[in-house]
Every structure is written in C-alpha cells, then in structure tokens.
C-alpha positions in Angstrom: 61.6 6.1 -66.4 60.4 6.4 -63.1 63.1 6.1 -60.0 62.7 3.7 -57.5 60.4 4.9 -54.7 62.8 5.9 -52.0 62.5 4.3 -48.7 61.1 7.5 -46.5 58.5 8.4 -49.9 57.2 4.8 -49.6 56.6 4.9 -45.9 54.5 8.2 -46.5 52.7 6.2 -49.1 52.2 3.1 -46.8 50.9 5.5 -43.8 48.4 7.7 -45.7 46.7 4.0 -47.0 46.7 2.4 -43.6 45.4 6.1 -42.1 42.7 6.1 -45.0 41.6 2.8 -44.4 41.6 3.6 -40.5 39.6 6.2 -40.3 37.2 4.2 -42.5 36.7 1.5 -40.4 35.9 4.0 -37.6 33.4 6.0 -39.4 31.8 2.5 -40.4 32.0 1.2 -36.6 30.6 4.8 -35.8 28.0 4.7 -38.7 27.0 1.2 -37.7 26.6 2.2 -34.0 24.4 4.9 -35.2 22.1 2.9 -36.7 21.7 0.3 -34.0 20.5 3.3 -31.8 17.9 4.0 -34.3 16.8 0.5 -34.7 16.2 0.3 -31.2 14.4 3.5 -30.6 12.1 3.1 -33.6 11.5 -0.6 -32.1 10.7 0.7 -28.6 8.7 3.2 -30.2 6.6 1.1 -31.9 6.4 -1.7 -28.8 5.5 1.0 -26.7 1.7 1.2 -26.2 -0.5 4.0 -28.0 -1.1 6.8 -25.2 -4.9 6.1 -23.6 -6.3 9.6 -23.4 -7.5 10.1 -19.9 -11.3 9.7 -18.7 -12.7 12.3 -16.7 -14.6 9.7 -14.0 -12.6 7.0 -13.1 -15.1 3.9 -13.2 -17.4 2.2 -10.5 -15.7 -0.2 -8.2 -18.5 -2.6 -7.3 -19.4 -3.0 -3.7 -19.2 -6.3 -2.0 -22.1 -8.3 -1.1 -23.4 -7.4 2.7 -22.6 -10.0 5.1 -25.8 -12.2 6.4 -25.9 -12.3 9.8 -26.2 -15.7 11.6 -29.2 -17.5 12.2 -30.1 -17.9 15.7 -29.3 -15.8 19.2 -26.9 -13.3 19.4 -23.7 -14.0 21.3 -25.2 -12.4 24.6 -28.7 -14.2 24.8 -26.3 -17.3 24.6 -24.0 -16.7 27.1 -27.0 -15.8 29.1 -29.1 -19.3 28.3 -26.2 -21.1 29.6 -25.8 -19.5 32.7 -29.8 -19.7 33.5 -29.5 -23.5 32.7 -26.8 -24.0 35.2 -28.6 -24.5 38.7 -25.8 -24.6 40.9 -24.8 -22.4 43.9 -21.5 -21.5 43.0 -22.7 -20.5 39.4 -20.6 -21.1 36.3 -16.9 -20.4 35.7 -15.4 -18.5 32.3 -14.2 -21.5 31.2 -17.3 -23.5 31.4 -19.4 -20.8 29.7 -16.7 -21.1 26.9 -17.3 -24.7 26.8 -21.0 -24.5 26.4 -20.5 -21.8 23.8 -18.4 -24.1 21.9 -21.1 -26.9 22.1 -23.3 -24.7 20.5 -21.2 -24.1 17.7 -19.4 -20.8 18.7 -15.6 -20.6 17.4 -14.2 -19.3 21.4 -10.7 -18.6 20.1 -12.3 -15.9 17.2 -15.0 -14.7 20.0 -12.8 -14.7 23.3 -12.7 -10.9 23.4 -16.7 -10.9 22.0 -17.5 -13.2 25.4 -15.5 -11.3 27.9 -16.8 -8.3 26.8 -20.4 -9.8 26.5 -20.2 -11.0 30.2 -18.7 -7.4 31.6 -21.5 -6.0 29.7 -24.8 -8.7 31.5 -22.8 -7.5 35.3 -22.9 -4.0 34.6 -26.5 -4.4 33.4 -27.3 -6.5 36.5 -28.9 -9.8 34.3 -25.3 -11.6 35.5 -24.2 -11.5 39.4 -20.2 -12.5 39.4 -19.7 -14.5 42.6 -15.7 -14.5 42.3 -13.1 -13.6 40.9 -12.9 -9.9 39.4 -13.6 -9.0 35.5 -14.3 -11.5 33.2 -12.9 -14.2 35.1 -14.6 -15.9 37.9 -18.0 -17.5 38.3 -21.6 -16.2 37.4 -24.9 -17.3 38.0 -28.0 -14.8 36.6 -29.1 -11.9 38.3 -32.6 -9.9 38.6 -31.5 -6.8 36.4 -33.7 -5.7 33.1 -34.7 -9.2 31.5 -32.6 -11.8 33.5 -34.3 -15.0 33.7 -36.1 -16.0 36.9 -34.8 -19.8 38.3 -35.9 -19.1 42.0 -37.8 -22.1 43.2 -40.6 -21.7 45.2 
C-alpha cells in the first residue's frame, strides 16, 4: 500500500501542476500574440496597393484657355474720352474721371491702380495737362501732346 502523500511531497506536486499549466497559458497568450501580428501584416500587405512602376515622362498638364480681351477701348483711350468731353476750365478731378469710368462699366475699385497709372502715363506723354494738385490727384483737362484731342473753339 501506498503511504499517505506527506504534506511538503504534495505541495511539490500541487506547484509543478500549477507551474505547468502557467507556463502554458503564457506560451498560448504568447502564441496567440504571434499570430495576431501576422494577421495583421498579411492584411496590410494585401490592402496595401500593388507598386505602380514609374513612367519616364510625367504626363501633359493642359494649358488654360487664353483670356479674351474686352471689347471696346482700352482703359487709356477712355480715361482720355472723358476728359476731352469735359469742356470746363478748371478740367476734371480724379474722382470725377472715376465716376465716368464707372458709368461706362469699368469696376474702379479692381482698376484704381490701372487709372492712376493710366493718367501719370497721358501727363508724361503731354495728351493730359494736370491743372492741380500733384500725381494722380488733382484736375486734368487734355493737352496738345502726340494724339490729344483738339477742343479749341475758334
């Protein structure tokens, strides 16, 4: 007959079990960690996109469409037709060449720096004559430079 386990032989018993069945849940945690990983790098592998080989010329970008110009007289030839129509001494201020602009169908605010340029550019030609003021402010009335327009009365 076999003698009662003794108390320090079952411990040993009861340890090695519990050590065995320890170390298997770890290498199953491990093992099951492992293949996670793997999942997920074959999925991202196959959700990544194929490699595109690389084309020697890189393709056309279309140009855009040139921009028609407006119909009708330049900015300049304007700016000069109002200031011939205007028949009085003093001439015509900045602001009322703006105004007539506008009434032709100019947008001022986009062209403000178009006009005052356009009107330094007829008095250093001679076909505008600035009465005051200095620049672009001031009044104007035409002069008798290269293709001003004649409104001497006779």
């Amino acid at each position: 007959m076999m003698s009662p386990p003794r108390p320090l032989a079952a411990f040993k018993l009861r340890c090695a079990a519990a050590s065995r069945i320890i170390s298997h849940s770890v290498l199953s945690v491990r093992e099951s960690l492992c293949r996670v990983a793997d999942m997920t790098e074959t999925a991202a592998a196959e959700a990544a996109p194929q490699a595109v080989p690389a084309q020697t010329k890189a393709p056309k970008k279309k140009k855009a469409p040139a921009r028609k110009k407006a119909a009708g007289p330049k900015l300049g030839d304007q700016i000069g037709n109002i200031v011939a129509d205007c028949h009085d001494r003093r001439g015509m201020s900045l602001y009322a060449i703006k105004k007539g602009l506008a009434a032709n169908g100019v947008d001022v605010e986009k062209c403000r720096h178009l006009i005052k340029m356009g009107i330094k550019r007829k008095i250093e030609n001679g076909r505008l004559v600035q009465i005051k003021g200095v620049g672009a402010s001031g009044s104007f009335k035409t002069g008798k430079g290269e293709g001003a327009v004649k409104s001497e009365k006779k």
